[in-house]
Steps between C-alpha positions, in 0.01 A plus 500: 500500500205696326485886529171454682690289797831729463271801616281349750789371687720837475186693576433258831836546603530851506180521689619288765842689534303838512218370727766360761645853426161722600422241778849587659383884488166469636633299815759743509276780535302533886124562311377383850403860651732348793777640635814303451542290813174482617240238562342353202211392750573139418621287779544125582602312754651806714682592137388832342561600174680825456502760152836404413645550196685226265887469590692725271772226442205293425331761212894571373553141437164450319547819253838374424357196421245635249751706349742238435201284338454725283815532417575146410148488336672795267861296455393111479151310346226488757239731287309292272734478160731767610850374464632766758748769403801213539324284224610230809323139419566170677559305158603636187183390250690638195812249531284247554269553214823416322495113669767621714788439249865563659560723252183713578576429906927570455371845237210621758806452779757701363221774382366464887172466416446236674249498827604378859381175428623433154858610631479238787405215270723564261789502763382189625453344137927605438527379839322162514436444100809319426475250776138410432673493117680211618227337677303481142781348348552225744297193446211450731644141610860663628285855635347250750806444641586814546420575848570896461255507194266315712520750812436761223236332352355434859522906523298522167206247591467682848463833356294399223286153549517484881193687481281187358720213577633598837807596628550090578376457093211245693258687337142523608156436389501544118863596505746175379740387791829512373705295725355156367463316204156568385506698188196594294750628161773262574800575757770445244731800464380553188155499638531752783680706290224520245239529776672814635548656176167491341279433785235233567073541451364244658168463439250186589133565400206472683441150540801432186216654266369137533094423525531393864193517700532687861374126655857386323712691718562281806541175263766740314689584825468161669686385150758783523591393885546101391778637212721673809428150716279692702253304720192452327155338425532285216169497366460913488853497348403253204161691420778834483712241265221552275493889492875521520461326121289802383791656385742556834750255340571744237664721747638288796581200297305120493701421805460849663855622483460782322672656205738771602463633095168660598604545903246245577551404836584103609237379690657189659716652733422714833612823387185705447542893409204602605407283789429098489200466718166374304354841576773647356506259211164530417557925497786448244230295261215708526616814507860417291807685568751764339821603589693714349933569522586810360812516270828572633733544122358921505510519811865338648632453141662171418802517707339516852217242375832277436594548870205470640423137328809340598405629879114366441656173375718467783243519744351159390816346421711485752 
């Protein structure tokens, strides 16, 4: 954080913790020319408001509460880029500046400089590290057999793909259902494993980048929906024959399978990631499409990716 940002948020804070202080006083303080008790001349309703002060309880518990806020403002980081007089931070950057080797993690332990955080995970890494060890070094084809690597890697995918794929792994509109055989990269082992640990961009340009007129689009569509067996009208679908031989081949194939080398979707079947209406079909032409899967090797690290694709695999294999 810049200087500039450190002070304007330190000096904002302060000002709120000394206005709530001065606006505690002031009600505090009968500046009414009313005698305590006595009819504030407002009444509604049959109820009449009285010159009564605030609650002492009430004012107690609110000074307390400014005083201890500025108390932890003084021990712990809340002021801009002051670390607090602890030094306390919720991940220890200068371990893991050093790639988080064991030796820097084990060193940083026994020196307890390590933060909350960086304790917990590193308990859970001695904890957990050697059986996700032995995970990595079991063959994909025998981990999928493994029904208590699968319940882990069912734990994984929840807490870290569930959020695109669903908690089912059906998927939804521009997110790949999981559960069925449909695969855009390939749903080998060796596939999903590569998917999850480098990530997918998907990207289909406007119209394939092709010179296809606006007037070609419903031809185009009516072709896609005869390649799934779709009902269709035959002479629209062979004037979208013509387009689809612009150039769509080079993607999807002669026959319209697709070519899972470029994630090029197969357009003979009825699986359709972003919807397999014409409308929708003519949308993923005109406009193209792009999806992106983030990489998961920096993130999980190869042990849990491991896991997680014998789980993903299982899902359409079983």
């Amino acid at each position: 954080m810049s200087n500039f940002w450190s002070i304007w948020i330190t000096v904002l804070t302060l000002i709120v913790i000394a206005g709530c202080f001065f606006i505690l006083r002031k009600m505090s303080q009968n500046n009414t020319g009313i005698k305590e008790g006595e009819s504030m001349g407002h009444s509604f309703d049959g109820i009449e408001e009285l010159n009564n002060p605030l609650p002492k309880w009430w004012s107690y518990m609110f000074y307390i509460t400014i005083v201890f806020g500025l108390i932890y403002l003084a021990m712990y980081p809340g002021l801009g880029n002051y670390k607090g007089l602890f030094g306390w931070t919720s991940s220890n950057q200068s371990v893991r500046s050093m790639e988080e080797s064991k030796a820097a993690v084990e060193s940083a332990k026994a020196e307890n400089r390590l933060s909350q955080y960086d304790r917990e995970v590193a308990n859970a890494d001695e904890k957990y590290g050697p059986i996700f060890a032995a995970y990595l070094a079991t063959p994909l084809e025998e981990l999928v057999k493994n029904e208590e690597a699968l319940k882990v890697g069912g734990r994984l995918f929840l807490q870290n793909c569930a959020q695109c794929h669903g908690s089912d792994a059906r998927g939804s509109k521009g997110f790949p259902n999981l559960t069925d055989k449909a695969w855009l990269y390939g749903g080998e082992l060796a596939d999903i494993k590569t998917t999850l640990m480098n990530g997918r961009n998907g990207m289909m340009p406007p119209k394939g980048g092709l010179p296809i007129d606006d007037s070609e689009l419903e031809g185009l569509a009516e072709y896609v929906v005869k390649l799934s067996g779709g009902e269709h009208d035959a002479t629209l679908a062979a004037q979208g024959q013509g387009s689809f031989m612009k150039g769509c081949f080079a993607c999807h194939g002669m026959d319209g399978t697709g070519n899972k080398f470029m994630g090029a979707p197969n357009l003979t079947d009825s699986d359709w990631l972003y919807g397999g209406s014409r409308g929708a079909i003519v949308e993923s032409i005109q406009y193209g499409r792009a999806g992106v899967m983030p990489a998961w090797k920096d993130i999980l690290g190869e042990e849990k990716v491991h896991v997680i694709t014998a789980y993903v695999y299982s899902l359409s294999n079983k």
